[in-house]
C-alpha positions as CSV (number, residue, x, y, z in Angstrom):
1,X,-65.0,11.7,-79.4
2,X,-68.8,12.3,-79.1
3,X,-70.6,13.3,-82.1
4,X,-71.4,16.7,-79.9
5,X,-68.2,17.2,-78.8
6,X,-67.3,16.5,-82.4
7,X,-69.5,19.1,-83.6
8,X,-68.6,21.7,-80.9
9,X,-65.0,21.4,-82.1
10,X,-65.6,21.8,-85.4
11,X,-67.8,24.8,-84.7
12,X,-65.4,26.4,-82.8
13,X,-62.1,26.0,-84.9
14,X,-64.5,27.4,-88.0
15,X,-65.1,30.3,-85.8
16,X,-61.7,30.8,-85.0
17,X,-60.2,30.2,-88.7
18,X,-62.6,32.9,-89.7
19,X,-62.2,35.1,-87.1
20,X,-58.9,35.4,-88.3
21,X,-59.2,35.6,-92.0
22,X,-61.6,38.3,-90.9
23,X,-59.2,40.4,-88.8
24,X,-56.5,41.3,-91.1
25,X,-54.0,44.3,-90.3
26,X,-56.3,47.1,-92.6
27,X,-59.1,45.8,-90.0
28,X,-60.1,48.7,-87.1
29,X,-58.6,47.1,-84.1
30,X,-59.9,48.0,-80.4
31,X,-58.5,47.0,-76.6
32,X,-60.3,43.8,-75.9
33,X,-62.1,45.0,-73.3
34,X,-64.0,47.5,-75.1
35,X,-64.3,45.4,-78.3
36,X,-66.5,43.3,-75.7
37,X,-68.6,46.4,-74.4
38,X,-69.3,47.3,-78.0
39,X,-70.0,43.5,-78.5
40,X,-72.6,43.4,-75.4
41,X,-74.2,47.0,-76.8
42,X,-74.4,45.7,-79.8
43,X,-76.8,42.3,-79.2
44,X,-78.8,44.1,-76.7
45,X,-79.9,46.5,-79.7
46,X,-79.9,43.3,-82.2
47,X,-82.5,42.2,-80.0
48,X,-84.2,45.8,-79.9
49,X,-84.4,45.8,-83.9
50,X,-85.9,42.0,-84.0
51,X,-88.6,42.8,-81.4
52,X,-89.3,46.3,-83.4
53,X,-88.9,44.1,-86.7
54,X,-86.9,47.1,-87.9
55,X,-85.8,45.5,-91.3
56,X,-83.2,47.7,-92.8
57,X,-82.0,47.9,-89.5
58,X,-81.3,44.3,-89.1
59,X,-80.1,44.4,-92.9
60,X,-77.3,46.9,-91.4
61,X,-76.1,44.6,-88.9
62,X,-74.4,42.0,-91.4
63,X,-70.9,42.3,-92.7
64,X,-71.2,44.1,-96.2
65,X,-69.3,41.3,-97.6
66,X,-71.9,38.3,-96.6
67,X,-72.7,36.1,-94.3
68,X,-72.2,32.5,-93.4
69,X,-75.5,30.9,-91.9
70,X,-75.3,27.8,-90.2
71,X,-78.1,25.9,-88.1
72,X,-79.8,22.2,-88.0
73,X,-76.9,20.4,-90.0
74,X,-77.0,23.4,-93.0
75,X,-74.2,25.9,-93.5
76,X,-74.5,28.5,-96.3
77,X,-73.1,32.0,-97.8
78,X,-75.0,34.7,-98.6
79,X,-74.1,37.7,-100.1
80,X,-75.2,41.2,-98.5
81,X,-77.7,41.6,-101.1
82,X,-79.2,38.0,-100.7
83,X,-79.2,38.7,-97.2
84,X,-81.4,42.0,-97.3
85,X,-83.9,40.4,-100.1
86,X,-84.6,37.5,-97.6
87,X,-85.2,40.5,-94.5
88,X,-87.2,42.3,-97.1
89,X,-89.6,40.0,-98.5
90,X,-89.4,36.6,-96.7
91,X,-88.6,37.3,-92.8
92,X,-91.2,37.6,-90.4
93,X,-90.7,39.3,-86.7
94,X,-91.1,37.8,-83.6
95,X,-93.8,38.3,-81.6
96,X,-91.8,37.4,-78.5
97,X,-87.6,37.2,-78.4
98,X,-84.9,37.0,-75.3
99,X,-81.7,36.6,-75.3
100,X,-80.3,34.1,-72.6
101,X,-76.5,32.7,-71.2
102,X,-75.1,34.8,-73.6
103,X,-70.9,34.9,-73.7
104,X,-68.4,36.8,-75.1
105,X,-65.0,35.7,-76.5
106,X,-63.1,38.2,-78.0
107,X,-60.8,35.7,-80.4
108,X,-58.9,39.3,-82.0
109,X,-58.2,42.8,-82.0
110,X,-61.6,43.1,-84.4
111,X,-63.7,40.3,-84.0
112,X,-65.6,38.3,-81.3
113,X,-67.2,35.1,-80.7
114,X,-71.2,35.5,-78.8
115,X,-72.5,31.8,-77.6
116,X,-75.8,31.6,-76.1
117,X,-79.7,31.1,-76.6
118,X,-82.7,33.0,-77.2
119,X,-86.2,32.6,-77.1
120,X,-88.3,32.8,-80.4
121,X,-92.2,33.2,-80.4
122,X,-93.1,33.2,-84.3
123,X,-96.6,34.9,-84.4
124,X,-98.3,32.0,-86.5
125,X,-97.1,30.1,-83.6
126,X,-98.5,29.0,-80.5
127,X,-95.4,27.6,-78.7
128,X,-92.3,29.4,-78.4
129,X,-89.0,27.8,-79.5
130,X,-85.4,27.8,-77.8
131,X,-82.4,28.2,-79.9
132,X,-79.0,28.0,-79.6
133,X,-77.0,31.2,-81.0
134,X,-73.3,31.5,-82.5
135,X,-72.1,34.3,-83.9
136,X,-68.8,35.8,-84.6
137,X,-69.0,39.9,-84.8
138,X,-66.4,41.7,-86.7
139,X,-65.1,45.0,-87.1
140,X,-65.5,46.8,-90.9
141,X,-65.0,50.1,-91.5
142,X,-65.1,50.3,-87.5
143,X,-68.5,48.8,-86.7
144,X,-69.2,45.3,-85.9
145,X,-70.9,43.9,-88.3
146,X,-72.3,39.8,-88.5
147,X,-70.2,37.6,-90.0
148,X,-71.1,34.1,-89.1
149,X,-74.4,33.2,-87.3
150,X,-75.5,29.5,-86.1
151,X,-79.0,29.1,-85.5
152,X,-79.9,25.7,-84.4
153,X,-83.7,24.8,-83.1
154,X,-84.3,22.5,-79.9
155,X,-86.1,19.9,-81.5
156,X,-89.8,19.6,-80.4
157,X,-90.6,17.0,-78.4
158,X,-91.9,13.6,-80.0
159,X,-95.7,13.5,-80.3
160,X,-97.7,10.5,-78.6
């Protein structure tokens, strides 16, 4: 098995062994096919509140209980409150962000799987950067909420 493949699988059955951990029977549960029209309104106004940089906005959009963040070969939890001091004082807004490809998997009554990419401008930055997007939404207390995001970089293109 490719180390990609490898990688993709491991991913995936992470996503899946959370998603059900994640979706136990006090959970709000919703017909899959509006669990996925709540998924799609809730990304397109994700991307509203990073282009705004509306802070406590974003800060709302992450399970209460934490957050696993994985990207570039790191995985990570942080709880709600680490998650709203690193919004607060360390993030910086894009100056340019689009969502692209993305897909929907609903894996459970209360919790789906969104694969694609976006675009990222930093505004220190003079290039833009595509990155590949995981996430696994949840239902609590009958909003999805983040659980699980993997952010991983394209890496730049070696210099000459």
């Amino acid at each position: 098995m490719s180390r990609s493949l490898g990688c993709t699988l491991a991913r995936w059955l992470l996503l899946t062994a959370l998603g059900a951990w994640g979706c136990g029977s006090n959970q709000a549960q919703l017909p899959s096919a509006e669990l996925e029209r709540q998924a799609v309104r809730f990304m397109a106004e994700y991307a509203q509140d990073l282009r705004a940089h509306r802070r406590e906005a974003l800060i709302g959009r992450y399970d209460p209980r934490g957050v696993y963040v994985l990207g570039n070969g790191s995985k990570r939890f942080l709880p709600a409150d680490s998650m709203a001091a690193r919004y607060r004082t360390r993030w910086q807004g894009p100056a340019f962000f689009e969502w692209s490809d993305l897909s929907y998997e609903v894996i459970a009554p209360s919790a789906v799987v969104v694969a694609g990419k976006f675009l990222w401008k930093a505004p220190s930055r003079p290039d833009t950067t595509r990155v590949s997007y995981t996430g696994l939404l949840v239902l609590h207390a009958g909003q999805l909420r983040i659980r699980l995001e993997d952010e991983s970089a394209q890496p730049a293109p070696p210099g000459p």
